[in-house]
N, C-alpha and C positions, 0 to 999 in steps of 0.2 A: 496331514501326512501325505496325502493324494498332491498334493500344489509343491511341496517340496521335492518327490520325484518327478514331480511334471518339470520345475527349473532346472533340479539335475540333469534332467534327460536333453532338456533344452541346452544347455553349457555344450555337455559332451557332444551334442551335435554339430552345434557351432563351429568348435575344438577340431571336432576330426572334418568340418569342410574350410576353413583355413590353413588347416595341415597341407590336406590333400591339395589344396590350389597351390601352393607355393611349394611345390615337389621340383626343385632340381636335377638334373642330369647329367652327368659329364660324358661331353662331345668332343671329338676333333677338329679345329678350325686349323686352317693356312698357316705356318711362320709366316712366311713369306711367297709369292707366289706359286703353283705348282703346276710345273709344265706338262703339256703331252706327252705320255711315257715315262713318268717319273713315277717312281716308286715311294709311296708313302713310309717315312723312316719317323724315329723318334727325334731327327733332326729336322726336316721342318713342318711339321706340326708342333699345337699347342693341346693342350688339353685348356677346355673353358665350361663354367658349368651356366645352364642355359635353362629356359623353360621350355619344352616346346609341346609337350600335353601331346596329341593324339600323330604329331608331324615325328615322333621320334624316330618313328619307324623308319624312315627317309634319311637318316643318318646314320654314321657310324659313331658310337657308342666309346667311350675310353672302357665299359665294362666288357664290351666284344674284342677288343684288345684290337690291332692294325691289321689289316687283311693281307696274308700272305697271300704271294702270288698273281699281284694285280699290279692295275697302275692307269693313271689317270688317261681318261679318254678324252676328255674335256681340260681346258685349263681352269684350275681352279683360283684364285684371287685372293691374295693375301686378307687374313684376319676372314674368309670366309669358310663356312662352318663345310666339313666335308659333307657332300652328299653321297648316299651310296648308288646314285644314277650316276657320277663322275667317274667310278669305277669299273674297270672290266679286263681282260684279260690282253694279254701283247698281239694275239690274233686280232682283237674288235677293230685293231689300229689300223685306218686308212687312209689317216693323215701321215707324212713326214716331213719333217724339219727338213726347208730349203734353205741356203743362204743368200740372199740376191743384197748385192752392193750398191747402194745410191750415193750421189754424189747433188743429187736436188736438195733443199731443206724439205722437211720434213715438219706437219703441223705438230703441236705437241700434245696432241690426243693419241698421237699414233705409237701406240704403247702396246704391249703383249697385253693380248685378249681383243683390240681392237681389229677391223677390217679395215683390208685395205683392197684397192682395186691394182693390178699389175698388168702396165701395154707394155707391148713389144713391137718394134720399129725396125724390121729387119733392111740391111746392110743393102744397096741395091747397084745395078752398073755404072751410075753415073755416079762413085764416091759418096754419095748422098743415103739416104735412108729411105725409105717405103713409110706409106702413112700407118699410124700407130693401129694395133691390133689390139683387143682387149683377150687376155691369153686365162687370166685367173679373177674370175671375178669376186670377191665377199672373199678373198683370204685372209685366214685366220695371223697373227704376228704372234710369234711362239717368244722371239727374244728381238733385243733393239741394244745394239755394239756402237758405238760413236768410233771414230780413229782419224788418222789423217795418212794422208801416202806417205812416201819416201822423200823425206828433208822438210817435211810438214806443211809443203804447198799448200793443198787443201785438204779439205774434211770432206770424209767419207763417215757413210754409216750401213753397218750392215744389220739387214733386217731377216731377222730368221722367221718364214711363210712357213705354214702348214698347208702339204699342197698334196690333194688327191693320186692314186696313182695314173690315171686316165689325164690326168694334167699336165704329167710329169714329160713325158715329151716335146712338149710344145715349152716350156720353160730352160729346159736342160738343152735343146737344140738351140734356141734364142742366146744363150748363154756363147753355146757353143762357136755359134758363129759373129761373137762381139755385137751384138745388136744391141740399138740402146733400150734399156727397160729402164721404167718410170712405173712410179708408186703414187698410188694417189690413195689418200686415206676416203672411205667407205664411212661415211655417218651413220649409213642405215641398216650397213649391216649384211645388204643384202647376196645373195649368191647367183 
């Protein structure tokens, strides 16, 4: 009798530590990418069910439902799972979406999320330009617009930078005064 409850007891342990390892969650992943300042909608998110055991914490939950009144501080990257560090409110935001227009090609890593390095070449007396300045260095590419001018001479591509407010002068003036700015994709990242 004693060996038979000792198997039972064994089974049901078993039982309830397979259970418990293969416990699911339904999380929040990406539709599609999600920009700085975007607000998490039922349109582009997925609901996905995942393991994540003690990391749950670190996410938002489809059982906590979408968090009002937030919005991405970070961009978050398609099919990846939200984290609730990407989150925070329209204050935290000290990045904003610049538009700067390149007319160089452009490698094809240089995709939103990736950095990019931004000179500026201001205008000088002799028709000519001043040697290049490095004005934003590790900026963030919010979005990436391909086009072409007017009668489709060439291709232009605008690149949407995430650019600090203490940045933002020295970008916006360069701009202002047709200087030529140049993009140079950032491998490493750095700032």
């Amino acid at each position: 009798m004693v060996g038979i409850l000792l198997v039972l007891a064994s089974v049901a342990g078993v039982a309830f530590l397979v259970g418990s390892a293969d416990r699911t969650t339904e999380v929040y992943a990406a539709r599609d990418g999600i920009a700085v300042g975007e607000t998490l909608t039922p349109e582009n998110v997925v609901r996905v069910k995942v393991r994540l055991g003690d990391a749950e914490q670190h996410y938002i939950t489809a059982s906590d439902g979408l968090p009002q009144g937030t919005v991405a501080v970070q961009r978050i990257a398609k099919d990846q799972l939200v984290p609730r560090a990407s989150l925070g409110e329209v204050d935290q935001l000290n990045r904003k979406p610049v538009a700067i227009q390149v007319e160089q090609s452009l490698p094809s890593q240089a995709v939103p999320g990736a950095r990019v390095d931004v000179w500026v070449a201001q205008p000088d007396a002799k028709n000519g330009f001043s040697e290049p300045k490095l004005v934003l260095p590790g900026a963030e590419i919010a979005e990436v617009t391909t086009g072409s001018t007017a009668l489709g001479s060439s291709k232009t591509t605008v690149l949407m930078v995430l650019v600090e407010d203490g940045q933002m002068p020295a970008l916006l003036g360069a701009q202002a005064n047709e200087a030529k700015i140049s993009v140079v994709w950032n491998p490493g990242g750095t700032r």
